[in-house]
C-alpha positions, 0 to 999 in steps of 0.5 A: 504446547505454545510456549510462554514468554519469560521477558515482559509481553508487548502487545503484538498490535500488527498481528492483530490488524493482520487478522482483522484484514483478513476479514476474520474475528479472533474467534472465526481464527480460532476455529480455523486452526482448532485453538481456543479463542482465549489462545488467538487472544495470548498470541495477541496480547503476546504473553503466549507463541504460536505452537510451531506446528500452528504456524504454517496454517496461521500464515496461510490463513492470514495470507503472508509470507513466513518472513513476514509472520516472523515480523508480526510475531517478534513484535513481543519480543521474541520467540522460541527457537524452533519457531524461529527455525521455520520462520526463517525457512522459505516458502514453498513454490506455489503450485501451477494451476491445472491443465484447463485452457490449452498452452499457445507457447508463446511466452510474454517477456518478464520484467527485468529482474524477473526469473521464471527458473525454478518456478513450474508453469501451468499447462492451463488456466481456468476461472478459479486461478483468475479469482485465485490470483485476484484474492492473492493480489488483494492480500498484498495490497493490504498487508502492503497499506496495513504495514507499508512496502519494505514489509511486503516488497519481498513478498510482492516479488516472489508471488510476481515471478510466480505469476508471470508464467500466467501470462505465457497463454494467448490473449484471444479468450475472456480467461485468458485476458482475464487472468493476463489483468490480474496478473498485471494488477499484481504486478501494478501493487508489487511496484507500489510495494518497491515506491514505497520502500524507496526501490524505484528500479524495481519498482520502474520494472513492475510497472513496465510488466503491467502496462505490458499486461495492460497493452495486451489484455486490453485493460483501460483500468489496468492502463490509467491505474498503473499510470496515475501510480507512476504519476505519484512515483515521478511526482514524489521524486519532483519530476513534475512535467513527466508525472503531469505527462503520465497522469494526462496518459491514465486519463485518456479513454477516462469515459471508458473508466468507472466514476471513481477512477475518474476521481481518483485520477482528476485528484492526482491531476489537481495535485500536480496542477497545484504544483506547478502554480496552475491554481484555477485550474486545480480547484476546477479539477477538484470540482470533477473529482468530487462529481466523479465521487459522487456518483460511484458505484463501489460494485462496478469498481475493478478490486484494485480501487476498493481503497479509494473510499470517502477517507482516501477521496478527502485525503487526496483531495485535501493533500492536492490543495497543500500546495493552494493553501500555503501560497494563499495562507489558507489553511482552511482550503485543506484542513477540513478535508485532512481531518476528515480523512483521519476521522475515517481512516481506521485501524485498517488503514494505517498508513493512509491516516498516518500520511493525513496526520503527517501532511495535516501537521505540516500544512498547520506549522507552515501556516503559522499555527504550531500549537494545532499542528502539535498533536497531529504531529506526535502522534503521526511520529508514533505512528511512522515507527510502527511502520515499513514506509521509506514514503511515510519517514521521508514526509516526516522530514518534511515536518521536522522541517517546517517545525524549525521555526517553533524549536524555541516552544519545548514541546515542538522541539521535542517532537522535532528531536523524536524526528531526527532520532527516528531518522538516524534509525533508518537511511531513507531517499528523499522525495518531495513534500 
């Protein structure tokens, strides 16, 4: 029997976004694992544990690592011991797909860092381990957004090594460049992963692999988007000339990308231009990128780009117009565009609202409207210690920062104190604003 907690119960809040991203209510969860729904929703409330003999079908239904359920369930408080024993074990290997396509021998190198010893390889790939790996990449990526990167780092490396032995087949056949994409673009979230939680040499690493499956796969998609995130990677570390070098790489052959690739990347492009006092030429980048939004087709889309929404289009687009508003001293420039992007950015997205919070509130200090940026600022300062960002604390610092000035309104010196009491709590790079 599920055992209950003897301390008092915390709602456990990322297990039940954690379901939610799956695409499952409660009730179909329940279903799944032959459990009353009144159980799914203890679990939740955390007032009841998992049965352990539930929790191996529990991770799998909801697409995460044991470590990782661990994480989610410990949000109450605690757990049984016996639960605690499975958690902490690894997970099993992944099984190699069946024999279907024949095996050339030749093998492509994996990234640095990367072993393949352990790990069995197919004698062949078929179309079901391309939509396999796929849905493997796509529950990264959103346990990836929903949680940040330190929580699914470890997780994104393990399924990399597993999917590297994919890539030992010859490119000369639709399943094969198929699968060789999609491992790439397992490679290109397993990067992020690593930005994310401040490990930039592994994450220099992934992304080294997908441009290496995107050469020999012949993926433009796979190419531009793995280069605009290493254009965000250089940016944040204020390498501006090599991310405006690498955002102009992702850019080439653009007509051969979809309309909101296009936007995305010309949004990346305004940003750095912004940046760098290129102004005019910003605002004009801007204008593309909103025609380019304007006429996507959200089915022709490659699955990495199902994030890129209207919330993450007037997110993006107002963070690359900070730069503008706060040498002009018009915040209205950018203001409107955050507050779109927190007013659709759900539940589901918690870290891209929580960046459109913490970026709304600073653009407003700086310009001289503390009492305005104050509510946005609490509570992006909730929101960040609820997630495993190194991205998200570092831009809070940039708030703490900009809230210097104001420190002699109580309310802003609290919210100033609650930043640097979190930063204590966690060593994280700095990167620029």
């Amino acid at each position: 029997m599920a055992s209950s907690h003897e301390w008092s119960p915390q709602p456990r809040t990322r297990l039940k976004v954690a379901i939610r991203r799956s695409g499952r209510t409660q009730e179909r969860l329940a279903e799944e694992l032959n459990v009353d729904p009144g159980t799914i929703s203890r679990w939740v409330r955390g007032i009841q544990d998992p049965d352990p003999a539930r929790l191996e079908a529990l991770a799998q239904a909801l697409g995460i690592s044991r470590a990782q359920l661990g994480d989610l369930l410990a949000e109450s408080g605690g757990l049984t011991a016996e639960a605690r024993e499975w958690l902490s074990t690894s997970d099993p290997v992944l099984p190699s797909a069946p024999d279907r396509v024949t095996r050339t021998g030749r093998g492509t190198r994996p990234a640095a860092g990367y072993s393949l010893a352990g790990v069995g390889a197919p004698r062949g790939i078929g179309w079901g381990d391309v939509s396999r790996m796929r849905e493997v990449t796509r529950k990264l990526a959103s346990a990836e957004n929903s949680f940040g990167g330190a929580f699914a780092r470890d997780d994104a490396q393990t399924k990399l090594r597993w999917a590297l032995q994919f890539t030992e087949f010859s490119a000369s056949n639709d399943v094969a460049r198929a699968m060789t994409e999609a491992v790439g673009n397992l490679a290109s979230v397993a990067a992020f992963c690593a930005f994310d939680a401040g490990d930039h040499e592994a994450a220099d690493d992934c992304f080294a692999q997908a441009i290496e499956c995107a050469v020999k796969s012949g993926s433009w998609a796979l190419r531009a988007n793995t280069y605009a995130e290493m254009s965000r990677k250089a940016a944040w570390l204020g390498e501006l000339d090599d991310a405006l070098t690498l955002i102009e790489l992702a850019l080439v052959r653009a007509d051969r990308l979809t309309a909101t690739a296009r936007a995305m990347l010309c949004t990346i492009h305004a940003r750095l231009l912004a940046q760098t006092g290129r102004h005019a030429e910003a605002l004009d980048e801007i204008e593309r990128a909103d025609a380019h939004f304007a006429e996507r087709i959200p089915a022709a889309d490659p699955p990495w780009l199902c994030y890129y929404d209207d919330a993450e289009h007037s997110g993006s687009t107002g963070k690359a117009l900070i730069p503008i508003a706060r040498a002009t001293s018009r915040p209205e420039l950018a203001v409107g565009r955050l507050t779109t992007a927190v007013s659709l950015q759900g539940d589901e997205y918690p870290r891209s609202r929580t960046f459109s919070r913490i970026r709304l509130a600073s653009l407003l200090m700086t310009t001289g409207h503390p009492d305005n940026a104050l509510g946005h600022g609490v509570q992006a300062l909730n929101d960040v210690a609820t997630l495993q960002s190194a991205r998200l604390r570092d831009e809070l610092a940039g708030l703490a920062r900009a809230s210097i000035p104001y420190t002699g309104h109580d309310d802003i010196a609290q919210l100033h104190h609650g930043i640097r009491q979190l930063a204590t709590s966690d060593a994280t790079p700095r990167g620029t604003s």
